[in-house]
N, C-alpha and C positions, 0 to 999 in steps of 0.2 A: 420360499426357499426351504430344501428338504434340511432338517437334520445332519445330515450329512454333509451336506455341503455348506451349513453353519460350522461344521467341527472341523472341518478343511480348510477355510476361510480363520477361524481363529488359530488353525494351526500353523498356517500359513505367517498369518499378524506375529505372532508368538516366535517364530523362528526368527521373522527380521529384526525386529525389539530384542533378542538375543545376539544376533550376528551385529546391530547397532551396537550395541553395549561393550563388546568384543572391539570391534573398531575403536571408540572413543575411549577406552580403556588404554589400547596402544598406541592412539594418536598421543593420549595424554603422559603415557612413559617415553615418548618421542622426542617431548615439550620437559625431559625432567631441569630442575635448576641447575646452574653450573656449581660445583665444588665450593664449600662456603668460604676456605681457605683461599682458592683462585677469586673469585668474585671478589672477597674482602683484597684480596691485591686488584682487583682493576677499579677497585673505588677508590682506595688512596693513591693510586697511580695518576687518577683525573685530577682536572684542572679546569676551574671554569670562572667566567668572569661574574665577578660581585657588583652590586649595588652601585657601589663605586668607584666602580670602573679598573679595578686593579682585578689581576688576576689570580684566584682562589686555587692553592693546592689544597687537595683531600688530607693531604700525609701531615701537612699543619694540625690536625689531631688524633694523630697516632698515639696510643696509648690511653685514650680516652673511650667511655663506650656514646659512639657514635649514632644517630638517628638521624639517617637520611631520608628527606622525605622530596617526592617528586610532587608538586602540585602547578594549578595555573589560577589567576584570581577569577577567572572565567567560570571554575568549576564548583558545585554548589558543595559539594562534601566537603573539598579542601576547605573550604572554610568555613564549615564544622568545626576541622579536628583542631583549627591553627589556633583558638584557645587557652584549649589543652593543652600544645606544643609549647605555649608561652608559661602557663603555669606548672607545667613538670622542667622547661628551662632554668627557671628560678629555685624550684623546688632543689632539687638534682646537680646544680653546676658545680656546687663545692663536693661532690661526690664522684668528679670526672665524668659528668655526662654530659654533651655536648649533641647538641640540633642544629643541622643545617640543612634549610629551607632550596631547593632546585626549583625556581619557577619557571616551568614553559609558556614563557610569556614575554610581553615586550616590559623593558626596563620602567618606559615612562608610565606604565601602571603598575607595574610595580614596588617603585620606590613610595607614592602617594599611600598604596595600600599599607603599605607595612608602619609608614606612621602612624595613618588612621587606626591599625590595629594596637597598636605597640608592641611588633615583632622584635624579641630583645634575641634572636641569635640571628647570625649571619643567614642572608641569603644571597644566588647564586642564580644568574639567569642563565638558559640555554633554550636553544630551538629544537627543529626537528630532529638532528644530530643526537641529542641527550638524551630523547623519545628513543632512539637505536640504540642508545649506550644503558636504559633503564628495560629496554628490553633483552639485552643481553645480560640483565642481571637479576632475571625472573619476570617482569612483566611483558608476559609473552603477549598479551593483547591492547597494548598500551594503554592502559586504564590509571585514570590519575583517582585520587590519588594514590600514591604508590609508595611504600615504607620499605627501608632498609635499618635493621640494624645490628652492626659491628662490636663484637666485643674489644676488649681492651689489647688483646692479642694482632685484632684486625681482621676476625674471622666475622662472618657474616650470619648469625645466630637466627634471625625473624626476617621474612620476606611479607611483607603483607601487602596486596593486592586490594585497594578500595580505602573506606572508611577505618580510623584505626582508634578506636572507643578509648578514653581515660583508663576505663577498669582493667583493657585486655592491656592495655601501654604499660601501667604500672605492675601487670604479673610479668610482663615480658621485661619488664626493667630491671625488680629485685633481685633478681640472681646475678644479672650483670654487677653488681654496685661494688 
């Protein structure tokens, strides 16, 4: 192959790798989040069934800086972070910070698990339903786990998509307090 038609060929490569980047650039401002003020109203606006069996409104901690976290006991990272969750719960609670746990998952493994762990904040089971309702509040690719969290106002501060580390929890937390 001449020279030539090496530098055509990369030219070629070069321009779609640019017109790529182009596209996924405006796919991704397509996909931007919803308003942190709206979103923090559609999370206290929800309501979903607890552990047991009574029905959980969001708005029960308004005024509180809120961390909601979407996970399933199925998923290997959620329970990673859910630890963490327990020790910044205790750490944190007399400072208005309150965690509750959304498990996409069925109840009767969920109840076992959280004893076994000793999950000391509320959790809150939902199905596919809650999968749409967490993707309407940034996790556009339903990826558990999935973090929210609300300042004291109700506005919706941290969207965090995936694993949510001790270290990045606690810089995202201090300013809330």
């Amino acid at each position: 192959m001449s020279r030539a038609w090496q530098a055509l060929l990369a030219g070629v490569f070069a321009t779609a790798c640019a017109a790529a980047g182009v596209f996924f650039y405006q796919w991704r401002l397509s996909e931007a989040l919803p308003d942190p003020a709206e979103a923090g109203r559609m999370v206290l606006a929800a309501k979903l069934m607890g552990i047991d069996d009574k029905l959980q409104p969001f708005e029960q901690w308004r005024g509180k800086v809120l961390v909601v976290n979407f996970w399933a006991t199925w998923c290997a990272p959620c329970r990673e972070e859910i630890p963490g969750f327990i020790q910044f719960q205790q750490r944190y609670q007399a400072n208005g910070v309150q965690f509750v746990g959304v498990a996409i998952d069925q109840k009767e493994r969920v109840s076992p698990y959280a004893r076994e762990m000793g999950i000391n904040y509320p959790l809150l089971v939902g199905g596919l339903e809650t999968m749409e309702f967490a993707r309407q509040l940034g996790d556009r690719h339903s990826v558990l786990p999935f973090t929210l969290i609300l300042d004291r106002a109700g506005n919706v501060k941290t969207v965090q998509v995936g694993l949510l580390r001790p270290e990045k929890l606690e810089i995202l937390l201090k300013p809330l307090l």
